[in-house]
Each structure stands twice: as C-alpha cells, then as structure tokens.
N, C-alpha and C positions, 0 to 999 in steps of 0.2 A: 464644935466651935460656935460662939455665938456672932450670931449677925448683929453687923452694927446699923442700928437706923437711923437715919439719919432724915431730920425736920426740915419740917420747907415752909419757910415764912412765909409774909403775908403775898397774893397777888396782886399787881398791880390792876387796877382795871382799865385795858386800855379799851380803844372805840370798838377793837373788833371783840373780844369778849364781852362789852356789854351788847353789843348788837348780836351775840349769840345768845345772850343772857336771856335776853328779852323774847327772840325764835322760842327759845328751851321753853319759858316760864309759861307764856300764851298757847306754846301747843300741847303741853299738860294743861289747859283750862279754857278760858274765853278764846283762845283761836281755833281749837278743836270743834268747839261748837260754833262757831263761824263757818267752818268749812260743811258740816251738816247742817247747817243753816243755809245754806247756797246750793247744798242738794236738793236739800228740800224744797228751795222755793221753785226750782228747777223742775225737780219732778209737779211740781201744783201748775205750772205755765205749762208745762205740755200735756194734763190730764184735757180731759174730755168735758171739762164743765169751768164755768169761770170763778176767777178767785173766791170773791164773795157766796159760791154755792159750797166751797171748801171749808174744812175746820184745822184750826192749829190750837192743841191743846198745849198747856203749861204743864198744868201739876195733873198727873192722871192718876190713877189705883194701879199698885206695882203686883199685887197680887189680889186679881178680881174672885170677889168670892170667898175670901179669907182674909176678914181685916186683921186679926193677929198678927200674921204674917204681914199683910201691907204697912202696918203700922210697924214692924221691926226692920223692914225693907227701907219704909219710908225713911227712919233716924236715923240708921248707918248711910244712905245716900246722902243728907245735910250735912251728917259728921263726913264722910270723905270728901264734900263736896267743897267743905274748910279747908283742904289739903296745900291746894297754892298759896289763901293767904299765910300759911302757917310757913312756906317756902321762902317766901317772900317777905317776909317779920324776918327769917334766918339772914338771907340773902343780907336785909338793910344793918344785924347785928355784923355779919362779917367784914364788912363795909367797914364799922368804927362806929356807927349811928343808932340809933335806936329808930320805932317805928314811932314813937312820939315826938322825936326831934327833927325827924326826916319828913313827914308827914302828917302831925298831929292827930294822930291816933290816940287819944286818951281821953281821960276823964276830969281834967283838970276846969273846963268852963261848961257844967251842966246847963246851967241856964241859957246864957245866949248860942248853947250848941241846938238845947230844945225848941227853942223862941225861933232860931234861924229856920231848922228843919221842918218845922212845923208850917211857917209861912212859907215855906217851899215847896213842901210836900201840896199844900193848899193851891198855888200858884199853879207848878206842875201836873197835877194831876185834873185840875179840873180841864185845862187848856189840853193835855194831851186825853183826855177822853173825847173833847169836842173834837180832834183832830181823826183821832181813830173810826168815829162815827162817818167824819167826812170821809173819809179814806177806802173808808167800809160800802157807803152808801155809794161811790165813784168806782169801783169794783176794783180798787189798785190794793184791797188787804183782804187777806182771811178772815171768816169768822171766829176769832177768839174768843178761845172757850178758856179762861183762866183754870175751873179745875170741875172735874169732875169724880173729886172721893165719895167713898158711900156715906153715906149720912148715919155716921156713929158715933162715938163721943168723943173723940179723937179728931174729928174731924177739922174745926176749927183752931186749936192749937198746933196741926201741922200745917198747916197755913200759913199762923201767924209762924211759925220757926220758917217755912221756905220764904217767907219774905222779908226776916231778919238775914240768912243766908246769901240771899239775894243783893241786900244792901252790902253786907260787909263782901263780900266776895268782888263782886264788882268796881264799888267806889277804893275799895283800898288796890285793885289790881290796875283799874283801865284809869282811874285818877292819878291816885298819892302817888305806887309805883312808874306809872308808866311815864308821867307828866317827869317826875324826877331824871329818871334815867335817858328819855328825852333831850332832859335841857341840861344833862350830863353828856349826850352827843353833840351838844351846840346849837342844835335845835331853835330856830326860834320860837318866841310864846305862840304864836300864829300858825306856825306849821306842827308844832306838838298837839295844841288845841284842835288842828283840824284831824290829826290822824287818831287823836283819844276816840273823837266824835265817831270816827269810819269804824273803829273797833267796836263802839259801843254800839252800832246801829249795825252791823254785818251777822253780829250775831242772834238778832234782833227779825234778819230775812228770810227766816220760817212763816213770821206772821204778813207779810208780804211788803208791797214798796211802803207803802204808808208804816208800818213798823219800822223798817228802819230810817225813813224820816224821822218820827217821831221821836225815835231813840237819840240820833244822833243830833239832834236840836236841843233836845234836851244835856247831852254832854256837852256842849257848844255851851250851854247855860251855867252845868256846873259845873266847867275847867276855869271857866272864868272868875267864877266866885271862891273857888280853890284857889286860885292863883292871890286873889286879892284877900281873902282869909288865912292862907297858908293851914288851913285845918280840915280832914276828911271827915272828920265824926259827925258836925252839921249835915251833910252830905249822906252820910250814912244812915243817922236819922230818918232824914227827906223819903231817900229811897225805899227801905223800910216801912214809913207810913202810906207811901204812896201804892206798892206793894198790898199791904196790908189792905189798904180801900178797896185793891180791883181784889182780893180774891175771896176775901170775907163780904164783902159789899155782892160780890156774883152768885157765891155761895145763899147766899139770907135773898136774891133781889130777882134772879135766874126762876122767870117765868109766875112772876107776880106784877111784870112793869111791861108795857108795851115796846117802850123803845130799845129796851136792850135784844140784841139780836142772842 
C-alpha cells in the first residue's frame, strides 16, 4: 500500500525559532570560534609569561613540510569555511527574500561599493593597526602573527583567498544576517548594534583584550554604516582589503621593519 505524504507549508517564524535560528547558525561558525576564542585567551592569562611574550597565529601551515598537501588542506578549509554563509543565503531564500533584497549582497553598485570600501578599508585599518600596537606595547594583546606559510608560490594567493573568506563570511553572518534577524526580534538599532559588535570582538579574544576591542569598535563602525547604506558588499570590500593589508603586508614586511613585532 502506498503511503500518503503529506506537505507542510511554509513556517511561520515566530521569536522563539528565530532565536534558535540564530543559537543553530552562530554555533556552526562565528560562535564556535568564540567559545575557542575564550579558551584560549584563558589558557594565555594563566600561562607563565605575559600576554605580549605569547603568540596568536591566524593563518598557519596545515601540513608542515608538504606544501602540496598544505595547499589542498589549505582550499577545502576556505571552501567549507563558506558553508554558513551558503546556510544563511538558504535561510533568507526560505524566508520569501533573497540575499540582495534582505541584505544587499550584490553587484549591482560597483563603483560607490569600491569607492566606499576602499575609504574604509583605508580609515579602518590604518587606526586599528595604531590601536593594536598600543594594545601590544600595554601588554593587554598577543603577538599577532598573521601567518606563517612557507614561502612558496602559493603562498600569497592563499592569503589573499583567507581574507576574501574572511570578509564575506563575517560581514554577511555577524552584519547583513544578524542585524536583520535582530531587528526581526524587535531589537533596537542600539542594542542590535551593540551585540553585532560583542560577536564580532569575542571571537576576536585569542589575540587578547586589545583584539577584541579593536574588533568590536570596528563593528560599532560598520553596523552603523550598514544600517544607513542598507548594503554588506561596501563592507565586505572594506574587510577584504583590510584583511589583505595585514597578511600580505606581514608576509613581504615580517623582519625587514623594526616596528613590527
């Protein structure tokens, strides 16, 4: 006998599913590494030396000694590392909405999305290096080591791919989505904006208090400019470039400049 099946329309989204929504989404990605994020700063405050004698790497060598390998390690890590915003594009289709309606995800304003990102990435980055150094030299952060791959040919374009990764994985999760779903709880702009920021800077506290300052000032910066652009790609841009500076910049700059630790 066959079985009858039977369809189940659409769900509604009430408060308590999207505030599970949002648990689910964050602890497959940026709140996972949050919570290792807080181990680790944990485990670095009870070591036997002070912050600044400690290192936190970013992007390391996945298999030391065989770039082949490191470098097929390294591309399936970036590709799954896509995996939530791809959840999260789903999430806003079931919705009724696209990621360009709900978020501005697209390509529709090259120019002033370049123009914008650029001056930010510019802005951003120069002020949160000054910050880091101070932070660094006050002993409230690790020594960040952006990366340390072997210097082979490969080397500089997984870089520049982890700090494309970086952008979009971030600005479209801990921005576009979060700020949304947020002010889908009723949220206000001020209290959305401040917990973007805590998300964005908690997972950030590997590199110590001064990282996650810097991180969460910095989302303080671009929820607000999201809010009043209503666009992530500027944003994504930003982050990207800025990305791009510190790891290509440390790569080419790492122990030919006095001041960089």
């Amino acid at each position: 006998m066959a079985q009858v099946q039977q369809e189940v329309g659409p769900v509604q989204l009430t408060r308590r599913l999207l505030v599970w929504e949002i648990v689910i989404v964050f602890a497959l990605s940026l709140g996972g590494s949050a919570v290792f994020a807080v181990i680790d700063l944990i485990a670095s405050l009870t070591a036997n030396k002070a912050l600044s004698k400690q290192q936190a790497l970013i992007v390391g060598s996945l298999a030391p000694g065989r770039p082949l390998l490191d470098l097929v390690l390294q591309l399936a890590n970036l590709v799954i590392g896509l995996a939530p915003v791809a959840l999260v594009c789903y999430l806003l289709v079931r919705e009724g909405t696209t990621p360009s309606a709900a978020m501005g995800l697209d390509a529709r304003e090259p120019g002033p999305d370049l123009a914008r990102g650029a001056i930010l990435a510019a802005l951003i980055g120069g002020s949160g290096l000054g910050l880091y150094l101070a932070a660094y030299k006050l002993g409230l952060a690790l020594n960040v080591v952006p990366e340390n791959l072997p210097d082979v040919w490969w080397r500089i374009p997984v870089l520049i791919l982890q700090a494309a990764r970086d952008g979009i994985l971030e600005e479209i999760l801990v921005i576009g989505y979060l700020l949304r779903r947020l002010d889908q709880l009723g949220l206000s702009p001020a209290r959305a904006i401040a917990i973007s920021a805590v998300v964005r800077g908690s997972y950030h506290l590997y590199q110590g208090f001064g990282g996650f300052l810097g991180n969460a000032a910095m989302g303080v910066i671009f929820a607000l400019l999201y809010l009043r652009w209503k666009r992530v790609t500027p944003l994504i841009i930003a982050h990207f470039l800025i990305d791009t500076g510190a790891f290509v910049g440390y790569a080419l700059l790492h122990g030919h400049v006095s001041w960089l630790p």
